[in-house]
C-alpha positions in Angstrom: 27.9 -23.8 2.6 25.2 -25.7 0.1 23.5 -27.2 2.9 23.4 -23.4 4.4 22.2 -22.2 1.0 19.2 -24.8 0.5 18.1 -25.7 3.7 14.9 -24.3 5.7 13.1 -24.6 8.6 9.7 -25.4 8.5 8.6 -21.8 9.3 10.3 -20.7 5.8 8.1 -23.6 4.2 4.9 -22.8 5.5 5.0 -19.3 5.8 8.0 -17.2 3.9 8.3 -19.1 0.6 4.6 -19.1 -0.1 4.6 -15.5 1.0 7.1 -14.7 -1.3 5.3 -16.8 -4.3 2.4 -14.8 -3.6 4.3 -11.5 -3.7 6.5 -12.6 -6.9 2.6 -13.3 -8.5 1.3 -9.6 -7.9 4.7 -8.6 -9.3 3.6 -10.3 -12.0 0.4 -10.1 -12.5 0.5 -6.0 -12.3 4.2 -5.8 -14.9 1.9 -8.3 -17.1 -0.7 -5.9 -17.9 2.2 -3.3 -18.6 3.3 -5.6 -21.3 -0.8 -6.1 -22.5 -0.6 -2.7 -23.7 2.5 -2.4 -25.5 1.6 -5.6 -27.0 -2.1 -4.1 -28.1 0.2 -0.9 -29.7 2.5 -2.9 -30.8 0.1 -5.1 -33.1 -1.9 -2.2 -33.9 1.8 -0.6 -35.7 2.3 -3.8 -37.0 -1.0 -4.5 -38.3 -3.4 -1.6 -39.0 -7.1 -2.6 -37.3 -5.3 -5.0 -35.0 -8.2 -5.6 -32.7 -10.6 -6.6 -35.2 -7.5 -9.4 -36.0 -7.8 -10.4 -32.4 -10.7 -13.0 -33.1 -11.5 -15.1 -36.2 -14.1 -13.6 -38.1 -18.0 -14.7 -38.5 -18.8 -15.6 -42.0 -22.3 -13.0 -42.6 -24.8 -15.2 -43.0 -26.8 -13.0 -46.1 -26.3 -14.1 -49.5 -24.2 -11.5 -51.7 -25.3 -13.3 -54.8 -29.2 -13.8 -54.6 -31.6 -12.3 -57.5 -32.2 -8.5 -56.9 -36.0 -9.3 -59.0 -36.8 -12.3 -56.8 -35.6 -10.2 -53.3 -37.9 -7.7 -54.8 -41.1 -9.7 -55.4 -41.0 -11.5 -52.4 -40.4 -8.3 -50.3 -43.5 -6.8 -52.3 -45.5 -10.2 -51.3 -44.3 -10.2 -47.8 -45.1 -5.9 -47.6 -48.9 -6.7 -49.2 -49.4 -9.7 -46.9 -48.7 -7.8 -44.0 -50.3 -5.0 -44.7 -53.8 -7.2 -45.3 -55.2 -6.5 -41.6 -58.7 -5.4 -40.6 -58.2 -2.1 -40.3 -56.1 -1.5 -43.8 -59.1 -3.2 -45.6 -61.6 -1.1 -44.7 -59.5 1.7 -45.7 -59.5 -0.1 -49.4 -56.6 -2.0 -51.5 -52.9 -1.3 -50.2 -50.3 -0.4 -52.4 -46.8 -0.8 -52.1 -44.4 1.4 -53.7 -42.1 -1.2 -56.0 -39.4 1.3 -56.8 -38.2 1.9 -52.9 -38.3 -1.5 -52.5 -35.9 -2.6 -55.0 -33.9 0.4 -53.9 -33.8 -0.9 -50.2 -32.8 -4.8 -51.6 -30.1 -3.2 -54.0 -28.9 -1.0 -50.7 -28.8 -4.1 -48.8 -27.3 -6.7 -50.8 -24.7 -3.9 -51.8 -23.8 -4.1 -47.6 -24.1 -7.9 -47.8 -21.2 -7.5 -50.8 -19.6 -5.5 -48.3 -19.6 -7.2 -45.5 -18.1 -10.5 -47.2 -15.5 -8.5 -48.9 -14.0 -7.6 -45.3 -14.7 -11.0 -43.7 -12.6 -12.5 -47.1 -10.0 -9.6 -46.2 -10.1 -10.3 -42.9 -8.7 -14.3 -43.3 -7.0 -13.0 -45.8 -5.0 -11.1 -43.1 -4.9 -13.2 -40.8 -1.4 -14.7 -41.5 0.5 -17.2 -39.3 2.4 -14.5 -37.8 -0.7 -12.8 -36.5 -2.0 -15.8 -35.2 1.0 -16.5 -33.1 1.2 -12.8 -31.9 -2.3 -12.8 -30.6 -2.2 -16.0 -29.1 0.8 -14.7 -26.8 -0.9 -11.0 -26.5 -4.2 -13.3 -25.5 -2.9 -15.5 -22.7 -1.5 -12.7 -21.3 -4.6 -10.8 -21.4 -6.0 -13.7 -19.8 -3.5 -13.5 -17.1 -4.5 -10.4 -16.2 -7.7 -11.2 -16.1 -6.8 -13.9 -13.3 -4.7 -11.4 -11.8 -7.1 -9.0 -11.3 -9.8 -11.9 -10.1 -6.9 -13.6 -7.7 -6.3 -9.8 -5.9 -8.8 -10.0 -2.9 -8.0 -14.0 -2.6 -4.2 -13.0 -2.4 -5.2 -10.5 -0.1 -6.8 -12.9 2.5 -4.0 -15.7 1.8 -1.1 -13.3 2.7 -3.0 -11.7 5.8 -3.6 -15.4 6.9 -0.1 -16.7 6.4 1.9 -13.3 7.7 -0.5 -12.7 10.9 -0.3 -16.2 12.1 3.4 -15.8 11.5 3.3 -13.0 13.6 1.3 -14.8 16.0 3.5 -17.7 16.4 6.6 -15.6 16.7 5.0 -13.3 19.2 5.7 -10.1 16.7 2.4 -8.6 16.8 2.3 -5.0 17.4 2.2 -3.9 21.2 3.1 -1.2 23.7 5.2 -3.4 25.4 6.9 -7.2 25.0 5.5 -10.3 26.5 8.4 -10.9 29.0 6.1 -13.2 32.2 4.4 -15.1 32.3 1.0 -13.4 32.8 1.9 -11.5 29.7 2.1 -14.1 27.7 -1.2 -15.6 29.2 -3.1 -12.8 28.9 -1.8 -11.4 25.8 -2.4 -15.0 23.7 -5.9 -15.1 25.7 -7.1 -12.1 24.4 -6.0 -12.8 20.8 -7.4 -15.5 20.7 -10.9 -14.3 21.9 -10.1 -11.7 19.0 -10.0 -14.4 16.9 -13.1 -16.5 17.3 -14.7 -12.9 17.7 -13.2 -12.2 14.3 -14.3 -16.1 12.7 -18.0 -15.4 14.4 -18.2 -12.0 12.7 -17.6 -13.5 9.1 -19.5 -16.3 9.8 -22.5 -14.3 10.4 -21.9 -11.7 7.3 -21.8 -14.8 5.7 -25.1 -15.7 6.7 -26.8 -12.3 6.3 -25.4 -11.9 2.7 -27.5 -15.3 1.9 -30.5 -14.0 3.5 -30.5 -10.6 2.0 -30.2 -12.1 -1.2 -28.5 -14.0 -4.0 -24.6 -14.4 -3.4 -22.4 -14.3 -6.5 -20.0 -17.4 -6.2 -17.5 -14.4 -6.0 -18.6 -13.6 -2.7 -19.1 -16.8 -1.2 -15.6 -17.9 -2.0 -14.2 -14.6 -0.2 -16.5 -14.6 3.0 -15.2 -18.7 3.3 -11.4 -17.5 2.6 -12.0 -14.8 5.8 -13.3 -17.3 7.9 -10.9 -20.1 7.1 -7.8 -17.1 7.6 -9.7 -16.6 11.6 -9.9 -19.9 12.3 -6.6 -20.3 10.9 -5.2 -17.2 13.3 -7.6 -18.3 16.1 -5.7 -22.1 16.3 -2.8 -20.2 15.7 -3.2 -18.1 19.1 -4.6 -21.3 20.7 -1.6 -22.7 20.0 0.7 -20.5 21.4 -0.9 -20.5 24.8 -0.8 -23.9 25.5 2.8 -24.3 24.6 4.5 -21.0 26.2 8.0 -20.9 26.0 10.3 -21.8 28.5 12.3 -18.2 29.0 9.0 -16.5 30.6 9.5 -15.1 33.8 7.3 -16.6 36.3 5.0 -13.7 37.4 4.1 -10.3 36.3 1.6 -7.6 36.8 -1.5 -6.8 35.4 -1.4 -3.7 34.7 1.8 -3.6 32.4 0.3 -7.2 31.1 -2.3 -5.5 29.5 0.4 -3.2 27.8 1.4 -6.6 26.0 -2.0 -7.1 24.7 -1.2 -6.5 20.4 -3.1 -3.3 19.8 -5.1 -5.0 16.6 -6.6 -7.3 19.4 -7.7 -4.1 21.9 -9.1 -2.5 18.6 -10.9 -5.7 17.8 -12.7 -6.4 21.3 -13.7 -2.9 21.2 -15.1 -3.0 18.1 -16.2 -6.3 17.8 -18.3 -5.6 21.5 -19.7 -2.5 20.4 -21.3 -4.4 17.3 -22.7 -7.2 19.3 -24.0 -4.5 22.0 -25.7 -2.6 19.3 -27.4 -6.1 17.5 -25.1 -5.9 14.5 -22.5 -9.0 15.3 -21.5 -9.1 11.5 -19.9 -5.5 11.8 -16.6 -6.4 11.6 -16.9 -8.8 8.6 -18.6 -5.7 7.0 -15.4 -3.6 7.1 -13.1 -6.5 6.3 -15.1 -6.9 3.6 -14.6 -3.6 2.4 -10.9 -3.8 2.2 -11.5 -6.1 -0.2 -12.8 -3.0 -2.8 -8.7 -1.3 -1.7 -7.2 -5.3 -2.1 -4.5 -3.4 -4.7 -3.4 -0.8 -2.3 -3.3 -3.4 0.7 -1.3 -5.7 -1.5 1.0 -2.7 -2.1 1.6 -2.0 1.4 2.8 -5.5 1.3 4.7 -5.2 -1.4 6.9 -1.5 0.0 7.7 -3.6 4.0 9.4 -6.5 0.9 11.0 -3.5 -1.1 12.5 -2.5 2.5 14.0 -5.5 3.7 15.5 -6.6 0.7 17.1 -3.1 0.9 18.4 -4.6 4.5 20.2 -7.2 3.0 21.8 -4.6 0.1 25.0 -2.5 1.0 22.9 0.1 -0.9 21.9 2.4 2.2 26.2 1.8 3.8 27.3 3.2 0.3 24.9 6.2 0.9 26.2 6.9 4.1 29.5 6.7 3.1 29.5 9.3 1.0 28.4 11.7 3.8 31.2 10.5 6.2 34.4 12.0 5.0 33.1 15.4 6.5 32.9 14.1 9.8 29.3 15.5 10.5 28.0 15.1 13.9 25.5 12.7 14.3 22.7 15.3 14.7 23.3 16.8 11.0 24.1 13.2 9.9 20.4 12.2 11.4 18.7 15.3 9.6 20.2 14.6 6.7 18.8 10.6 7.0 15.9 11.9 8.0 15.4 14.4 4.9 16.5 12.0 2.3 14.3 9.1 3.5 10.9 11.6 2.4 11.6 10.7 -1.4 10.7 7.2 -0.8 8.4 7.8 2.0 6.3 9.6 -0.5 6.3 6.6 -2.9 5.4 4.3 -0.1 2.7 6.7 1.2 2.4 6.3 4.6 5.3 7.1 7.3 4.4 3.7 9.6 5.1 1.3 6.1 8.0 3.2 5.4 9.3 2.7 9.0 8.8 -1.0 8.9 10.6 -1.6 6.0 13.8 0.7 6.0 13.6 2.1 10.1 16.0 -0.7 11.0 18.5 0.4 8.1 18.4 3.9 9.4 18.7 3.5 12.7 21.7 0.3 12.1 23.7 3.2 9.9 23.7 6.3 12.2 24.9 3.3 15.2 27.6 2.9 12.7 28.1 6.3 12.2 28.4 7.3 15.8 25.0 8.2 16.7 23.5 7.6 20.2 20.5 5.0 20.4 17.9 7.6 21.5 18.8 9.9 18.7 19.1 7.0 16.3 15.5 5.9 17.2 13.8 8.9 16.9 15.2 9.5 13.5 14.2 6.2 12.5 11.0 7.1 14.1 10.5 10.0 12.2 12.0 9.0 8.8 8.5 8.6 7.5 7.6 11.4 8.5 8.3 14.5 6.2 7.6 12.5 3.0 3.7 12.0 3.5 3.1 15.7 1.9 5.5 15.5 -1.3 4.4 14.2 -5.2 3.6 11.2 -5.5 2.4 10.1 -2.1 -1.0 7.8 -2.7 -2.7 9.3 0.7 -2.8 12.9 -1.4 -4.1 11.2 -4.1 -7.0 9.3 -2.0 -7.6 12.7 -0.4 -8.2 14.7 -3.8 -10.1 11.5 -5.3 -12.6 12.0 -1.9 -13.0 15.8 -1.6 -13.6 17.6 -5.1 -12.3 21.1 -3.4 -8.7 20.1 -3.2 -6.8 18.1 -6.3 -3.2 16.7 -6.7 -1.4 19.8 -7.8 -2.8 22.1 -5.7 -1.7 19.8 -1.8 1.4 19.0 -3.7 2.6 22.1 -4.4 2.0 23.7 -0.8 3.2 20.5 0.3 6.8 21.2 -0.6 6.5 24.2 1.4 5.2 22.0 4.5 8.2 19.8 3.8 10.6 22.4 3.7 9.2 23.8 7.1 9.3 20.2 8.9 12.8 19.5 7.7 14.1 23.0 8.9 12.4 22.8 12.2 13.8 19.4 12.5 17.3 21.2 11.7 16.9 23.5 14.1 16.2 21.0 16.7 18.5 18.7 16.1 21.1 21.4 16.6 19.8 23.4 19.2 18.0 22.0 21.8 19.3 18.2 20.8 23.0 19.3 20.3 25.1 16.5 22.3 28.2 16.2 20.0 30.8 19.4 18.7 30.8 20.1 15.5 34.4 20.0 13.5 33.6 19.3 9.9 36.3 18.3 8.0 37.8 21.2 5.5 36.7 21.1 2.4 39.9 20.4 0.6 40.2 16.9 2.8 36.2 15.8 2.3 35.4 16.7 -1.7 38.3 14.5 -3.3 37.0 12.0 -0.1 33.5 12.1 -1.2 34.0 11.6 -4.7 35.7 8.2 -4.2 33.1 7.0 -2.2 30.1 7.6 -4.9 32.3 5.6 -6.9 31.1 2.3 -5.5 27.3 3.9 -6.4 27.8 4.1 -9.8 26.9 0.5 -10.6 23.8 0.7 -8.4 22.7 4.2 -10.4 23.0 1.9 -13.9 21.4 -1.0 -12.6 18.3 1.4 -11.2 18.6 3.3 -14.6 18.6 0.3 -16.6 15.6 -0.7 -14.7 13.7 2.4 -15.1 14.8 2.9 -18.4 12.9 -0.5 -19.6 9.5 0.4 -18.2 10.3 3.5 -19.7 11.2 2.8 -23.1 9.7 -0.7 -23.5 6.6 -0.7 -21.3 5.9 2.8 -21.3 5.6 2.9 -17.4 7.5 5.9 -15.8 7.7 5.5 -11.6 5.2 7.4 -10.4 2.8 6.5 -6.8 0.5 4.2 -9.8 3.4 2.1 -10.9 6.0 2.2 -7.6 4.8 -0.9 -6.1 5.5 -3.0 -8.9 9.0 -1.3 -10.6 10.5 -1.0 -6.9 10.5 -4.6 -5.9 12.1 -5.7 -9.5 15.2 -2.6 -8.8 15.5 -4.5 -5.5 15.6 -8.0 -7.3 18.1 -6.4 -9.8 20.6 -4.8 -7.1 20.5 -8.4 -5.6 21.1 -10.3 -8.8 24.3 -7.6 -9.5 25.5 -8.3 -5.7 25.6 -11.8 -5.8 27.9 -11.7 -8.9 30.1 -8.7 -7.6 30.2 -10.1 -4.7 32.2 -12.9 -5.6 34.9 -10.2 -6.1 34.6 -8.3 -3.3 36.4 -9.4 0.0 34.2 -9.6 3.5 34.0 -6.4 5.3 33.3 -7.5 8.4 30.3 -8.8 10.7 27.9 -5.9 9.4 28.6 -7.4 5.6 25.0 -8.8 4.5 24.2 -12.2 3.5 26.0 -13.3 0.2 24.1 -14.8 -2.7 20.8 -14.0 -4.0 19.1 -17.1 -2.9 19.9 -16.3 1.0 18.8 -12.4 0.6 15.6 -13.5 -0.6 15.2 -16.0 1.9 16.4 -13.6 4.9 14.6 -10.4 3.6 10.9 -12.7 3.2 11.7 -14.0 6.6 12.1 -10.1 8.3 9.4 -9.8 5.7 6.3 -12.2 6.6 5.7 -11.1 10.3 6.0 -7.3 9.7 2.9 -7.2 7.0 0.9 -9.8 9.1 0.9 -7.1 12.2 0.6 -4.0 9.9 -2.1 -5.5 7.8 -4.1 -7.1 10.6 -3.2 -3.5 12.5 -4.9 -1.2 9.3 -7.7 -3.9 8.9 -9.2 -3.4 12.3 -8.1 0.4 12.2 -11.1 0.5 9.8 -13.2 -1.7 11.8 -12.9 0.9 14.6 -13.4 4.3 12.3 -16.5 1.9 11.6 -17.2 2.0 15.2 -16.7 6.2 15.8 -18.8 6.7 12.5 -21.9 4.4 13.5 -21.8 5.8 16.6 -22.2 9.4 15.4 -18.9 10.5 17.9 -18.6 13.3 15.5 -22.1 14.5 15.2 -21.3 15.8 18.8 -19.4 18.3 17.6 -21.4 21.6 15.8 -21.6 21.6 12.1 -19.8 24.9 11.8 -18.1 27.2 13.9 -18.3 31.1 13.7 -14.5 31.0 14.2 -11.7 29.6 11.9 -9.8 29.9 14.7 -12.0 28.6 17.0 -12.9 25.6 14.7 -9.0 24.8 14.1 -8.2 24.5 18.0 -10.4 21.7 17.9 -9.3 20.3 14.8 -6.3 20.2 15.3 -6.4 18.2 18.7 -8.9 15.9 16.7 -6.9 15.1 14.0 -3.9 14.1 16.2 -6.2 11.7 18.7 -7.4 10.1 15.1 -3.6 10.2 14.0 -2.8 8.1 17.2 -5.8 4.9 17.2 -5.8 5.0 13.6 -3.8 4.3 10.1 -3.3 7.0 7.7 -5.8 5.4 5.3 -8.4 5.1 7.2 -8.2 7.8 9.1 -8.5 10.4 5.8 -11.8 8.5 5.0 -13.4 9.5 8.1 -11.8 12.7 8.3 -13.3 13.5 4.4 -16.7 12.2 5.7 -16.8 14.0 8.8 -14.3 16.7 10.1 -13.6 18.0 6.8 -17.2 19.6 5.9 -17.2 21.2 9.6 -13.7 22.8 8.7 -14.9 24.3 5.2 -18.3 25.4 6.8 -16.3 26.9 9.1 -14.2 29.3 6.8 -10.8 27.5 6.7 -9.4 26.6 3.2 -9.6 22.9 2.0 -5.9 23.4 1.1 -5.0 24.2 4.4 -7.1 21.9 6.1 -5.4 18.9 4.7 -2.2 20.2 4.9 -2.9 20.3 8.6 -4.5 17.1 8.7 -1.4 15.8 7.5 0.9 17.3 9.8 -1.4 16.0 12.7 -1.3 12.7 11.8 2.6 12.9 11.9 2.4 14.2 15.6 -0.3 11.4 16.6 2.1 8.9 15.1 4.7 10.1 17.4 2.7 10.5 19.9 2.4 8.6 23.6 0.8 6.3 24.4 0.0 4.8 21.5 3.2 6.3 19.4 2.4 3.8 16.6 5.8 4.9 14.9 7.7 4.3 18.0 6.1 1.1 18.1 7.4 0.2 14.2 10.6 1.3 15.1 11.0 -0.9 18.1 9.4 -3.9 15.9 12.2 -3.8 13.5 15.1 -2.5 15.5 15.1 -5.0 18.4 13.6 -4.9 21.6 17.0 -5.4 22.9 18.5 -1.6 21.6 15.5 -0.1 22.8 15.9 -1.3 26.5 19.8 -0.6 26.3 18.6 3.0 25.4 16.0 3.5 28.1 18.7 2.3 30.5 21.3 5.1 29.6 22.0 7.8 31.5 21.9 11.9 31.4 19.4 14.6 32.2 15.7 13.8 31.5 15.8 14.7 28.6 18.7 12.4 27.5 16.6 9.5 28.6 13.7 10.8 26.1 15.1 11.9 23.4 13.6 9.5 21.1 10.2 10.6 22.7 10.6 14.3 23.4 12.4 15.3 20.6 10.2 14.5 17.7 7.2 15.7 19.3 9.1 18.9 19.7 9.9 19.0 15.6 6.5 18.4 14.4 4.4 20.0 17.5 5.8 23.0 16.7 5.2 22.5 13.0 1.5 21.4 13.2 1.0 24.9 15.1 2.8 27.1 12.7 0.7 25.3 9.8 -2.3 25.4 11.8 -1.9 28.6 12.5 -0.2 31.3 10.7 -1.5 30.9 8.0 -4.9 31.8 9.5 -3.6 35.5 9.9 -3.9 36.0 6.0 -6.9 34.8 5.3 -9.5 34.1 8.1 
């Protein structure tokens, strides 16, 4: 069992335990400036004027005790001296007045009095005890200082070590797996093409930064860390298709090999070839370049897939489930119920595909266990980021107030509820409708209460270990959780919950071959490993997202459409199937920035409230998220469920609808929601 506990491949040495370091480091570096202001209040109660304490002081370099007669005279001889020019002497003698003079050298030496007087109070003050409090309050204010420098070097360091992770273990983002031969060919051909096209790009924003102008040593150091990360993920791909595996099958076809090709590679040779077609080869490296000014909320994103699959290795979500079992719900309500819960994290994480990479494969693992079927457990995992995006405190409302001054927070949040409510109903409805497959007997309520109540039991240590957590930012740091400070209080409640597993678990007996991994060490080391590939494809994925909304902006697709329609109605239509095309090439984060600078200003020209604009926005996304044949949350849900569960659902039975459940019915649930947001509430207004 030690030699299970300590030893790793070389993969976990290379690429999850300096993952993890790095993640562990923006942990610490964001909970460090947490503790920089408590410790700034903190010495200002201890000490009044605490930041003038924070430095030694300068001894004032006038002389308190000099001679107010002799200041006098010589300010009189220096006044008359100076006042001796050509143009004063033909006016006749200059007189100076001696009484404001000596009242200016009193007024001044009386300041020079003062001014030693504090600096002898000020050493005076500063005891031992302050001198030891600062230094500790200063290197930490130096580490964030460092932290805040290191973010867009992180950045590039965990891009480059997670996507050619995902490269060597073939877990890019695709339509399809490579499963012959030719799809592995063309597949590792292409990225790699990507690549170099990706290396060139930098290499040449390198070169145009130093000809525009002077290059802050900043800059230079970032544009070298991007093209070492493509060359890096360039060798990487090279790599990987000279050594294919051995359990390709010889063959294939073309067509469906292209379906293999990892969309962030399609989205670069589109972009990168529109650039170069237009004389503007450093296009991409532009747009990389830019994440580097959203480094903190990329380093987030990496931060919620780790908060997910350390959840995996927690019995956290089985206890949660348990509690809903002694009624014997069928697995439609149990999937709607899943499915509704999951928004309240959703909306911390701030985008449905992040939230299905790092808790989809916990959702859909529990309703199996429950009874549900694989096409129903898929599509809920599918959609279980997909009601949360329009509740307080999800950061994509937050970037769309901060970018169009005619909506803020409180107004999209409140009618967001309201969107919420109706997705989850529809959802509801569907589910037991259209989708019902199973009876429903619930179990009387006399047998499931006293049930249910021993089963949230085994929660109860989890709710103190979360409060306790909370409770410290709270009290000690100040911090509440809120879409700000999620990012770095979620991962240490997922550190805690591990650290109080591996010492209850020494008391509990196995419960079976679903029982996670025992011992903190191995968690870590089996959730960074689920970890490291899933935020190399998602990053690389929302990094050339951007380089393609680069790509529709430059090339003014937009512009085709009129500025303003007579219509609300009219202008909507369109809108709406806009917003779900953009929903289905692009991330959510991207995607709002080019909406705000072009679709948006069309839709308020054209009569239809900000409000309801982004309300609809949002809904569309959802649908072009779940939409084929991109269906980018399909895709997530397939990346961290299994390919294998996926083809044993596609080879089930039924009617056609049966077979496509995972597909049809969540485009039934929010299709019909996007319309009756769209759309109704057009009657009372437009």
């Amino acid at each position: 069992m030690a030699n299970e506990t300590t030893q790793r491949t070389g993969l976990e040495w290379f690429s999850s335990l300096p993952a993890c370091l790095l993640l562990l480091l923006v942990v610490l570096f964001s909970t460090s400036s947490d503790i920089h202001n408590q410790m700034l209040s903190g010495g200002e109660a201890l000490w009044s004027g605490y930041f003038k304490l924070r430095e030694d002081p300068s001894r004032p370099e006038c002389n308190p005790d000099r001679s107010v007669d002799q200041a006098v005279d010589a300010r009189v001889r220096q006044l008359q001296s100076s006042q001796q020019d050509s143009v004063t002497s033909l006016l006749g003698e200059a007189t100076v007045d001696r009484a404001k003079v000596r009242e200016s050298v009193e007024n001044a030496i009386a300041q020079c009095r003062e001014k030693h007087a504090d600096f002898a109070t000020l050493k005076e003050r500063i005891t031992p005890s302050v001198k030891a409090y600062r230094a500790v309050e200063g290197f930490i204010g130096d580490i964030i200082a460092a932290g805040l420098t290191a973010q867009p070097y992180i950045l590039i360091a965990i891009v480059m070590i997670c996507a050619a992770t995902a490269t060597l273990s073939r877990h890019h983002i695709a339509m399809r797996p490579m499963e012959t031969r030719l799809d592995y060919t063309l597949s590792y051909t292409l990225q790699t093409i990507a690549n170099v096209m990706l290396m060139g790009s930098s290499v040449l924003y390198r070169q145009v930064s130093h000809d525009v102008g002077a290059v802050s040593l900043e800059q230079e150091l970032l544009h070298d860390f991007w093209i070492v990360c493509f060359a890096v993920l360039a060798l990487a791909s090279l790599y990987r298709l000279i050594r294919p595996p051995s359990d390709l099958i010889p063959g294939g076809d073309l067509g469906r090999a292209g379906l293999a090709v990892p969309l962030y590679t399609g989205m670069c040779l589109i972009s990168g070839s529109y650039f170069v077609f237009i004389g503007h080869g450093a296009g991409i490296g532009v747009y990389l370049d830019k994440l580097m000014e959203l480094s903190s909320m990329f380093l987030n994103v990496a931060l919620y897939v780790w908060v997910g699959m350390m959840l995996k290795q927690t019995r956290l979500a089985t206890l949660v489930f348990n509690v809903f079992r002694p009624w014997r719900l069928p697995p439609e309500a149990l999937a709607v119920v899943a499915v509704a819960v999951a928004a309240i994290p959703t909306a911390y994480t701030g985008a449905s595909g992040i939230f299905v990479i790092a808790a989809g494969a916990v959702i859909y693992s529990e309703l199996r266990a429950a009874g549900a079927r694989r096409h129903l457990a898929l599509a809920a995992s599918a959609m279980s980021g997909s009601l949360g995006v329009v509740l307080r405190p999800c950061l994509l409302v937050v970037i769309i107030a901060y970018l169009n001054r005619e909506v803020t927070t409180d107004d999209l949040f409140g009618w967001g509820v309201w969107v919420f409510l109706l997705t989850a109903g529809m959802f509801l409805l569907i589910s037991n409708t259209i989708n019902r497959q199973s009876r429903f007997e619930p179990a009387p309520f006399g047998e499931a209460m006293p049930a249910m109540a021993r089963e949230l039991l085994p929660l109860v240590p989890y709710a103190l270990v979360i409060t306790g957590v909370v409770l410290f930012y709270s009290l000690a740091l100040d911090v509440g959780v809120d879409e700000f400070s999620a990012p770095r209080i979620l991962p240490v409640i997922m550190l805690a919950i591990l650290v109080y597993e591996h010492f209850a678990g020494r008391r509990r007996p196995a419960e079976g071959p679903r029982q996670p991994p025992r011992g903190f060490e191995r968690s870590i080391r089996a959730a960074t490993n689920d970890t490291t590939a899933e935020i190399g494809a998602l990053l690389l994925l929302f990094g050339l997202s951007v380089s393609l909304g680069g790509v529709i902006e430059r090339a003014e697709l937009m512009q085709m459409f009129p500025a303003s329609f007579d219509s609300p109605w009219t202008a909507m239509l369109l809108m709406v199937v806009v917003l779900v095309i953009l929903g289905m090439i692009m991330d959510a984060f991207g995607a709002v920035i080019l909406v705000s600078a072009t679709v948006a200003s069309m839709a308020y020209a054209s009569g239809v409230n900000p409000i309801h604009f982004w309300m609809v926005t949002l809904v569309a996304f959802e649908l072009g998220y779940l939409s084929p044949p991109v269906a980018l949350n399909h895709l997530l849900t397939r990346q961290v469920v299994g390919e294998q569960e996926v083809l044993a659902a596609q080879n089930e039975g039924g009617t056609f609808y049966q077979r496509h459940e995972r597909i049809i019915m969540p485009l039934i649930v929010m299709g019909i929601s996007l319309l009756l947001v769209a759309f109704v509430p057009l009657m009372f207004y437009a």
